[in-house]
N, C-alpha and C positions, 0 to 999 in steps of 0.2 A: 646469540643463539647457541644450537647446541656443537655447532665448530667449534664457535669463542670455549665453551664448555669443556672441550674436549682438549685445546689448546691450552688451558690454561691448568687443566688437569695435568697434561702431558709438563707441561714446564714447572707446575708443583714438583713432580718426579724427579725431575732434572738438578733442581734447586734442592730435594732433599739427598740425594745419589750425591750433593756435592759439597753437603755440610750445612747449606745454606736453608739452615730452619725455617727461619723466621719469617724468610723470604717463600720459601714454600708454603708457610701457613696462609701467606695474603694470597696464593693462586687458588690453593685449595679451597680458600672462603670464598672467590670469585666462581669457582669452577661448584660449588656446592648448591651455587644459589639455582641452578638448573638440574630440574627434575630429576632427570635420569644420573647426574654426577653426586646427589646429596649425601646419597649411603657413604659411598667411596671415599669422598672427600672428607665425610668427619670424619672416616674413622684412619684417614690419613693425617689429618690434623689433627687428631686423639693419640697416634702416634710420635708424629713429632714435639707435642707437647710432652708425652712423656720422655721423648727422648734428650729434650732441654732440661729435665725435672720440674715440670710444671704439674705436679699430678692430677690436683685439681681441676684445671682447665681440661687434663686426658681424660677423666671421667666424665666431665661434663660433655665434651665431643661424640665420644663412645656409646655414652646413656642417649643423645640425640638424636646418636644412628640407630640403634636400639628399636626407639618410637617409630623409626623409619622402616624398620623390618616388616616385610610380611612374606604371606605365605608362595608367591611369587618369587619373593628375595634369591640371587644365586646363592645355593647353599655355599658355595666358597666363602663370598661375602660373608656371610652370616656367619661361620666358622671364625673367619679373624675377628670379625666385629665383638664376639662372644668371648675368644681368646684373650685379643687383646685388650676386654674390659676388665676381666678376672686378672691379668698379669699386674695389673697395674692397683688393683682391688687389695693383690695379694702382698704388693711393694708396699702399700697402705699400712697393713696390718691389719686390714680388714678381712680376715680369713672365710669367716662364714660369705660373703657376698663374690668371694672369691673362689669359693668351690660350688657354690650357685652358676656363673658363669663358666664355668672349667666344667660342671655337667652337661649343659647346655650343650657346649661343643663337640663334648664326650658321644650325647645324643646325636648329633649330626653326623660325625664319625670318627670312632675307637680311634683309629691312624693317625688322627690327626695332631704332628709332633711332637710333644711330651705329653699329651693331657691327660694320657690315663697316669701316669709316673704323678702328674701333677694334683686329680682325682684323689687320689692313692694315699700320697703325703700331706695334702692338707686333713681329710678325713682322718687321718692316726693326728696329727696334729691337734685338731678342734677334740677331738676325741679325750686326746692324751693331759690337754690342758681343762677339759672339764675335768677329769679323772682326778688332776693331779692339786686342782683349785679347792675340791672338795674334801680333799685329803690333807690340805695343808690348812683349812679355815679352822683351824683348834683354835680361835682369840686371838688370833697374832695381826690382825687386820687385814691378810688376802681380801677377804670379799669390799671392803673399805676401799683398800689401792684399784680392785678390778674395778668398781663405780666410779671412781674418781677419775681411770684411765679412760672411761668411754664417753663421758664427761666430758673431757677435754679435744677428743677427737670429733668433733659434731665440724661438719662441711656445711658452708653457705656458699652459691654459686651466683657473682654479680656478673 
């Protein structure tokens, strides 16, 4: 029930405070499957996947919590959940989906640890490399390599 829930939340914690990933991932799965732990726990195991380099597996967590959110959701919650999806969007190379999520949190609020810095620098970013793709496609293959590049970054989630 929601003890076990809470215990096994509370020792996911304990096991990530102590390096012990992997091991936290399995309470956090446990501690997720009840209701009130689900938001928490993926976007604690979308965490520690990212923090093994699993990034895959962290977006899939994250986008779960995501579908979990509503309009009840603690804004805290929702703040990392949103954070932590963009950070790891942005680790991708996925920039556009990553200042999608880094608004989001922006929306929730400005303060909230680097994200206006974060806002800020991908926009000149996404910006700067349309500016500069478009500047550079004289015949030389730019827009060839940028197809070919998004091409190969296509995610399936088993």
């Amino acid at each position: 029930g929601e003890d076990d829930a809470q215990a096994r939340y509370d020792l996911g914690i304990a096991y990530r405070e102590m390096g012990l990933l992997e091991d936290a991932i399995g309470e956090f799965t446990m501690a997720s499957r009840e209701a009130e732990f689900t938001i928490q726990s993926l976007n604690m195991m979308g965490i520690c996947f990212r923090d093994i380099g699993s990034l895959d597996k962290s977006v899939y967590c994250f986008t779960k919590a995501v579908e979990e959110l509503n309009e009840s959701s603690d804004p805290d919650l929702q703040l990392g959940v949103y954070y932590d999806l963009a950070d790891v969007y942005e680790r991708q190379e996925r920039f556009k989906e990553a200042l999608a999520g880094f608004k989001k949190a922006y929306s929730i609020r400005q303060s909230f640890r680097d994200v206006s810095h974060r806002v800020k620098a991908l926009t000149e970013k996404i910006e700067g490399a349309v500016g500069g793709a478009a500047e550079e496609a004289s015949g030389e293959g730019v827009a060839e390599e940028a197809v070919a590049k998004k091409k190969k970054k296509k995610i399936s989630f088993v």
